[in-house]
N, C-alpha and C positions, 0 to 999 in steps of 0.2 A: 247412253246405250252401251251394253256391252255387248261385246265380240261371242260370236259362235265360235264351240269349242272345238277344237283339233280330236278330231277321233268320231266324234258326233255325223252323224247323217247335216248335211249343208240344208240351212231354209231352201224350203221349196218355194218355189214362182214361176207364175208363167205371167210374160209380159207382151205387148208389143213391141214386133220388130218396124224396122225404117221402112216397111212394106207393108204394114198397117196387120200384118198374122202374127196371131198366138204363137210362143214360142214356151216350151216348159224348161225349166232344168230337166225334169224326169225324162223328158225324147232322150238321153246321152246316155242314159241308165245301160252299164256293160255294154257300151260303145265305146266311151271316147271319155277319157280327161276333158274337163271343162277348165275355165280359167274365166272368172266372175272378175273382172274389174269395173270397176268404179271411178268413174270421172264427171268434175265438174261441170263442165258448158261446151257443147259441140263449138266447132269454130271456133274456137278461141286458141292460141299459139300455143301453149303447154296439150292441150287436149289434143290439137291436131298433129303435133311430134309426136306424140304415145301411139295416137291412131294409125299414122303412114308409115312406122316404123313394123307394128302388127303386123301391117298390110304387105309390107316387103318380106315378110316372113312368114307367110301364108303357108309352103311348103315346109318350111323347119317345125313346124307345129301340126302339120297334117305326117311327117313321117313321126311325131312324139305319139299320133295316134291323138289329139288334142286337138280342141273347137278351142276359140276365145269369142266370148259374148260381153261387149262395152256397156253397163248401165250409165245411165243420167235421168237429171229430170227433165229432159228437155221432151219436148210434141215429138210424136211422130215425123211431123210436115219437116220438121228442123233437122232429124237424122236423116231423112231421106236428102236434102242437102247436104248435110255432113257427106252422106256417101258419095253423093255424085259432084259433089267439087274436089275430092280426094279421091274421086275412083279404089272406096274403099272394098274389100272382098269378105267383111266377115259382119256379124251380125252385131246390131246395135239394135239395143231395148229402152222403150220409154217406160219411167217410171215416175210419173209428173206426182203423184200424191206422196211419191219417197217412202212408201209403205215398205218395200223389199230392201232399200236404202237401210231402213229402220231394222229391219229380220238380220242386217247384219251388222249393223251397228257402224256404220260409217254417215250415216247423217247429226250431223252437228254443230256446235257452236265452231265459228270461221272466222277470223279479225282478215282484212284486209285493207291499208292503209287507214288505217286508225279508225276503222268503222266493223262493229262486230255484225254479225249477221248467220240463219241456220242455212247448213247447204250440204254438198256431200264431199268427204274430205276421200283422199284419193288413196284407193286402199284395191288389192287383188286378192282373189283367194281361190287357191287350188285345190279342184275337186278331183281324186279318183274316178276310176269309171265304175264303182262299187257305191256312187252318191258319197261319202264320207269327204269331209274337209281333213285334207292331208297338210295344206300350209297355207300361213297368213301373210303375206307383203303388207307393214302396216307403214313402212316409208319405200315410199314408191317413186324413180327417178326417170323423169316423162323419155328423157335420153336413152335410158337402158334397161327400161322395163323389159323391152321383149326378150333382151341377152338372159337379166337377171330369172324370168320367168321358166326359161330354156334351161339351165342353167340347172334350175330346182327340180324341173320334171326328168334332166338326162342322169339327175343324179339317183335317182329314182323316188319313186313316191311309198 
């Protein structure tokens, strides 16, 4: 799959949120910077350092004027966990058939311990509040995403 182009209107989706409601990308439209990340498996140790670290920085991305929305494939039923054993504060979206996964080309072939397998590789992308994809995180560090994300948006978009 390839990557959506920088410059380009961002694929459009509206998914479920960990609350079982429709959520669009278009709601943000000349509102609010979006920040589409992409992570493997709620609960799991890498996922949940990228998530609580978000979480701790709810304010630093509400004064950048910026939402962050977490994809996976995981159920509904399972982010709603996710949220309430991390007392998370921002929106997580299911995407179990990995359709939107695919609109941006971070679903793919994965090796982990010598066993390959299709999943979604862990990837961010920064949307203006104008809809347009302004920048791609295509190596993503579960430690310091939210710095590195901050970081791109204070430098401006």
């Amino acid at each position: 799959m390839a990557l959506p182009k920088i410059g380009n209107l961002a694929p459009a989706f509206t998914l479920k949120d960990q609350n079982g409601k429709n959520v669009s990308l278009k709601d943000f439209r000349d509102k609010k910077n979006v920040v589409v990340y992409f992570y493997p498996k709620a609960l799991t140790p890498g996922c949940t350092v990228q998530a609580c670290a978000i979480r701790d920085y709810k304010s630093e991305f509400a004064k950048a004027k910026t939402v962050v929305l977490g994809i996976s494939p995981d159920p509904v039923k399972k982010l709603a966990s996710f949220e309430d054993k991390h007392d998370l504060n921002f929106t997580l979206l299911s995407d179990e058939d990995h359709k939107v996964a695919e609109k941006y080309g971070v679903w793919g072939l994965k090796k982990f311990m010598g066993r390959e397998y299709m999943g979604v590789n862990r990837m961010s992308f920064i949307i203006g509040k104008d809809g347009r994809l302004k920048h791609i995180m295509e190596k993503v560090k579960t430690k310091t995403h939210h710095d590195d994300v901050l970081a791109i948006i204070k430098a401006g978009l």
